[in-house]
N, C-alpha and C positions, 0 to 999 in steps of 0.2 A: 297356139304358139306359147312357149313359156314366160314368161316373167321374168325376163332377165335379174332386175334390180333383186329379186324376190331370190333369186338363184343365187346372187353374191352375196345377200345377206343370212340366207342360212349356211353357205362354208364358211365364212366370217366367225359364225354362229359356234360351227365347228372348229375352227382352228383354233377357240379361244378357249378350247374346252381343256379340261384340267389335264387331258392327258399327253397335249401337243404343246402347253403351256411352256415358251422360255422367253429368257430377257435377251433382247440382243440388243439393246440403245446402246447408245456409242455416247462415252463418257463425254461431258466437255470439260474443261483444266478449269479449276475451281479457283479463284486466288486464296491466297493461303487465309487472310483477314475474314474471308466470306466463310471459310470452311470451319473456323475457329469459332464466331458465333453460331454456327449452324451445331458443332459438337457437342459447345456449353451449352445451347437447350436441350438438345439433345439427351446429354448425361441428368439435365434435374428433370427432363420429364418425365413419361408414361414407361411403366416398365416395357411391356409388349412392345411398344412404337423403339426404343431402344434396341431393342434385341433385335427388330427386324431390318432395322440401320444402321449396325454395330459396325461394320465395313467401313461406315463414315470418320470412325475411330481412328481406325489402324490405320487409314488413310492420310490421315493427319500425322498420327506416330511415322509414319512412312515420311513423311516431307519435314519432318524436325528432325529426322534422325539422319536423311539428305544433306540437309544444315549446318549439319554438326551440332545440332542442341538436345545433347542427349540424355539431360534431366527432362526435360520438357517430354521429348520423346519416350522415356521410361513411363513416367506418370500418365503419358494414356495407353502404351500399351497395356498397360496394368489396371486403368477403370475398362478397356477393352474386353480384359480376361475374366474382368468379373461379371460378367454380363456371359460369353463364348469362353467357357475355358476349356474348350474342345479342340478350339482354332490349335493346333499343334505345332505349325508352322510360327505362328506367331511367339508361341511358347518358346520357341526356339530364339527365335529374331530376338525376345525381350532380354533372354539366356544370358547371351553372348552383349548386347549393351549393359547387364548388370555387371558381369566380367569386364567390362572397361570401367564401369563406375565404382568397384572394388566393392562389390557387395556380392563376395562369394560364394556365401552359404545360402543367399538365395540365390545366383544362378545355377550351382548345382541343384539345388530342386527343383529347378524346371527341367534344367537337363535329364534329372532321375524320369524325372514323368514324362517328358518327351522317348525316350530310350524307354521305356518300359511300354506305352501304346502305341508308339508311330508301326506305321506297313511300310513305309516308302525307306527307300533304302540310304535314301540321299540322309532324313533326318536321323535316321536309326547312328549312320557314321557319323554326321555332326555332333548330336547328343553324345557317343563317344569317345568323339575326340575331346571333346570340353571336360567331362567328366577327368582321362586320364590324362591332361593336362592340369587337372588341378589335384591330382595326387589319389584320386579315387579309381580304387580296384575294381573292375565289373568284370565277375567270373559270367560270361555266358554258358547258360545250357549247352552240355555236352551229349552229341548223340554219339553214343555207342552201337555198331552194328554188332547182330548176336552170331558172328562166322560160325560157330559150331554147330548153327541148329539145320536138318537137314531138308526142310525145307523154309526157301529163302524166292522173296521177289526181289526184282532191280529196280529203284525208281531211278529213271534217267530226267533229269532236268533239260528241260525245252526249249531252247530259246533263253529268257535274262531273267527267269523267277527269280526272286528273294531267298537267297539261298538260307538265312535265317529260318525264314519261313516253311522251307522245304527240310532242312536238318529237325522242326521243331511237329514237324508233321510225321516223319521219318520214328523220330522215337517212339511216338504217343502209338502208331500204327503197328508199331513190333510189340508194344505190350501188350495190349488189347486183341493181336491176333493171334501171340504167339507165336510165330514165326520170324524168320530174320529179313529184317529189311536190309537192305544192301543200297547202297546209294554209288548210282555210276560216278566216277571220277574227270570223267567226259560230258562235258556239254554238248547236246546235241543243237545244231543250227536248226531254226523253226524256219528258213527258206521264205518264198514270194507268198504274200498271203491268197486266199484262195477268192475271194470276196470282199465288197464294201459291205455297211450297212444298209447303204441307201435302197438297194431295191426290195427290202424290207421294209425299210420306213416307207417307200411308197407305195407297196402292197397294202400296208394298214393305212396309210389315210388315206386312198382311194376307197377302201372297203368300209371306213367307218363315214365317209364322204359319203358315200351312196346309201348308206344304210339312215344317214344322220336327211338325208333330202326326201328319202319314201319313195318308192316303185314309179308314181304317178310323174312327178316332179322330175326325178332324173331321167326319165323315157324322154323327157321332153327337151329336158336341156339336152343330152345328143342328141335328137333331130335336129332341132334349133343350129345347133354348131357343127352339123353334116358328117358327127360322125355313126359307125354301126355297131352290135356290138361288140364284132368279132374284131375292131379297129382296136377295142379298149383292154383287149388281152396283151396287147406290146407293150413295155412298162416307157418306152417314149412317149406313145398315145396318150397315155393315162396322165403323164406328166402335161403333156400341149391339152389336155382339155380341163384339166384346172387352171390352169394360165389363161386361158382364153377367156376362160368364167371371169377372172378379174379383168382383163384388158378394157380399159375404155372408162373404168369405175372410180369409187370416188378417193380419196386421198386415201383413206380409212385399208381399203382394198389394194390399193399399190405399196400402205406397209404392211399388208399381210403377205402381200408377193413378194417381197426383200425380206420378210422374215423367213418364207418358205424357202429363198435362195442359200441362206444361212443354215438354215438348217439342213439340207442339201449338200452343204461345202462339209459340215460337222459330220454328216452321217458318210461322207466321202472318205474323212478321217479314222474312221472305225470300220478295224481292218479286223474280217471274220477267218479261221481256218478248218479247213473240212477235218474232220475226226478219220474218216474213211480212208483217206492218204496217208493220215500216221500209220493206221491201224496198218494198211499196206506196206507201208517202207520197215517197220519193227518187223513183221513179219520175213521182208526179203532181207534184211539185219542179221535176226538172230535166229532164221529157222537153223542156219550150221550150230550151235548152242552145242558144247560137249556136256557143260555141265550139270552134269542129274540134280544136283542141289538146287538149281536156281528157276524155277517151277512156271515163270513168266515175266514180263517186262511191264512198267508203267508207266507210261513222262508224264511228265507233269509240267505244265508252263502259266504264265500269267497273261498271257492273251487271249482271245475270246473265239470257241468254239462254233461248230454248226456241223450238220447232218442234214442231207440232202435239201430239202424245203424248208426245214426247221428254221426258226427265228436263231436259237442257239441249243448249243446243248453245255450241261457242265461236266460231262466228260462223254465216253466210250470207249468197251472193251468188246473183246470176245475172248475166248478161251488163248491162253498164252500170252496176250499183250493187251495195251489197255491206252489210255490217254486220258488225260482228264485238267482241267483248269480252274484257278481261283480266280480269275479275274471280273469275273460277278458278285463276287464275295468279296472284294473288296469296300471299305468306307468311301471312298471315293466314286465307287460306281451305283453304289446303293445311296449316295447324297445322305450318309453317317460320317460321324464323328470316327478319328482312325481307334482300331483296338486288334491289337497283333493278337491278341489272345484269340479275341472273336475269331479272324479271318481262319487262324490253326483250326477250330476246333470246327467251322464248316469245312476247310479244307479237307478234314482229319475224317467228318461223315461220308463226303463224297469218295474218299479215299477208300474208306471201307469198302463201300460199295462195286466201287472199281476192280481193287483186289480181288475181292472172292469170284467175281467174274471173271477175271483172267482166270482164276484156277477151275473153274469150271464150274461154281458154284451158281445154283440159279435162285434169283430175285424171291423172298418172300413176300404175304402177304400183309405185314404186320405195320399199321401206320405210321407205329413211332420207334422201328427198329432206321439204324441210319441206313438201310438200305433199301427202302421204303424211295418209292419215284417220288421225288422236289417237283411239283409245277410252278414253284415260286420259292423265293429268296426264306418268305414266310414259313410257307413249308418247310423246307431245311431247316430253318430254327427250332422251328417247334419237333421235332426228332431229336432222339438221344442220341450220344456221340460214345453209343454200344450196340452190338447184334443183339438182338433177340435171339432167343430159345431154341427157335428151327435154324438158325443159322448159325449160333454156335457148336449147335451138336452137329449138322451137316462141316462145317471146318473143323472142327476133331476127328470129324469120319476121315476126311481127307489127310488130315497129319499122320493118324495113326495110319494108315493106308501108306504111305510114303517114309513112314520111319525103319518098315519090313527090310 
């Protein structure tokens, strides 16, 4: 018979592990006196112990600023930012209390810096409206489509991308391929999503669960708990026999079962859409297409992809239409600091990529051309944000081919 106790302390073992690692304690309301001593040690201590607390700052800044004490409140937003001057959000927050406090040439530099790296669209507008409410002119980048070039793609926007982001992708994508980008004037509805994340997350930590117990061990906890193992192929099963491993156990194991419930509700919230369906609806779309110019379709949206088993995908095409997503590339989903610039210019590889597939172009081998397969965020980076050799001269074949 197994070892039960032995059974819960190697998932334990596992669930602590760096890859399943989150915080889910539940704050308690701190009184304001206690959080005050807690921040002034805080600021004169250890630099690292600081930086890893910084929260506890603008937490503070947050409940003075509550108050109406909005010197008080400046002054730690601002030992905050020296510490996190990433936090962009906050850059903002401080922004807007320097503008009440008449100290306007510094919140316009926060605002320029917030409006120059934020992704999210909320800060990009707030930044400026501040900006042209205090008398400062911000020309945004102008995309021009090139209408006279004879061969032209659509990107159609998917759903609520950051049109910023999509206009700034759009330019960079017509020069680099020579062709005319075209941007639909229509939003297309992204409709019911297709998937959660969750039976993905439970695919992997049952597989890293069994893998992380050893052959010997887990044959035994199923027998142990009566099930087979044709039982543990239903992703309910898989679910009722890690619950069951905790039931009974010690405190330590009943908050890893409310962690796992939490995470469960999170991964519920992370809504996947199949590539395969676009790929379908563009097709029954715009196969009537009169236009000989316009050579195929691409959407593009900010929510998160997948293909058939796949965990995700960040896009898919085939010949004539195509789909593809930034929403893995964003700072917020990679747990980075926001940078519009960054998000364009991964956007702008995978875009490559996409493109020349819709026109028929097939995949080289070359690791650091952007068409080069990403198995990770990493990967994308490290790729140029240009074709290679064989793929440039294969997309001239094509243009001059079509210019006849």
């Amino acid at each position: 018979m197994a070892n039960r106790g032995l059974m819960v302390a190697i998932l334990c073992a596992f669930f602590l592990t760096a890859a399943f690692q989150t915080a889910f304690a539940v704050k308690d309301e701190v009184p304001l006196s206690t959080l005050e001593e807690e921040v002034l040690a805080l600021l004169k201590g250890d630099e690292i112990v600081r930086r890893r607390n910084i929260d506890k700052v603008f937490e503070l800044a947050d409940l003075y600023r509550q108050k109406g004490n909005t010197l008080r409140a400046i002054e730690l937003y601002e030992a905050g930012l020296t510490v996190n001057a990433a936090n962009l959000k906050r850059q903002m927050e401080l922004a807007l209390l320097l503008m009440k406090y008449k100290r306007k040439d510094d919140a316009v530099a926060k605002a320029k810096l917030v409006y120059e790296l934020a992704e999210e669209e909320l800060l990009i507008n707030d930044s400026l409206n501040l900006l042209q409410n205090s008398g400062i002119i911000i020309k945004e980048n102008e995309y021009i489509p090139d209408l006279n070039n004879p061969v032209k793609i659509m990107i159609i926007p998917l759903g609520t991308p950051n049109m910023r982001v999509v206009k700034s992708f759009c330019q960079q994508m017509q020069e680099i391929m020579g062709i005319g980008i075209i941007l639909s004037e229509k939003t297309r509805d992204i409709g019911q999503h297709d998937r959660t994340f969750t039976p993905v997350f439970l695919n992997d930590y049952f597989s890293g669960l069994k893998e992380n117990m050893g052959k010997t061990n887990f044959e035994a906890a199923v027998a142990e708990l009566g099930f087979k193992d044709k039982d543990l192929d239903l992703p309910e099963n898989r679910k009722d026999f890690i619950y069951r491993i905790f039931e009974g156990q010690t405190n330590d194991a009943k908050e890893m079962k409310a962690a796992l419930d939490k995470k469960f509700e999170e991964t519920d919230n992370h809504l996947q859409y199949n590539t395969m369906r676009f790929l379908s609806e563009l097709h029954d779309e715009y196969r009537g297409n009169k236009r000989a110019d316009i050579k195929g379709y691409l959407a593009i949206t900010n929510e998160d992809l997948y293909e058939g088993k796949s965990r995700f995908r960040f896009g898919g095409a085939l010949p004539g239409r195509g789909v593809m997503s930034y929403h893995r590339f964003t700072g917020a989903f990679n747990q980075e600091p926001q940078n519009r610039k960054r998000l364009v210019t991964r956007t702008l590889k995978q875009g490559l990529s996409s493109a020349n597939f819709v026109l028929g172009i097939l995949r080289c081998s070359n690791p650091y051309c952007a068409r080069a397969y990403p198995h990770s965020i990493l990967e994308l980076d490290q790729k140029q944000a240009e074709l290679c050799s064989e793929c440039q001269d294969n997309l001239n074949k094509y243009i001059r081919a079509n210019k006849k």
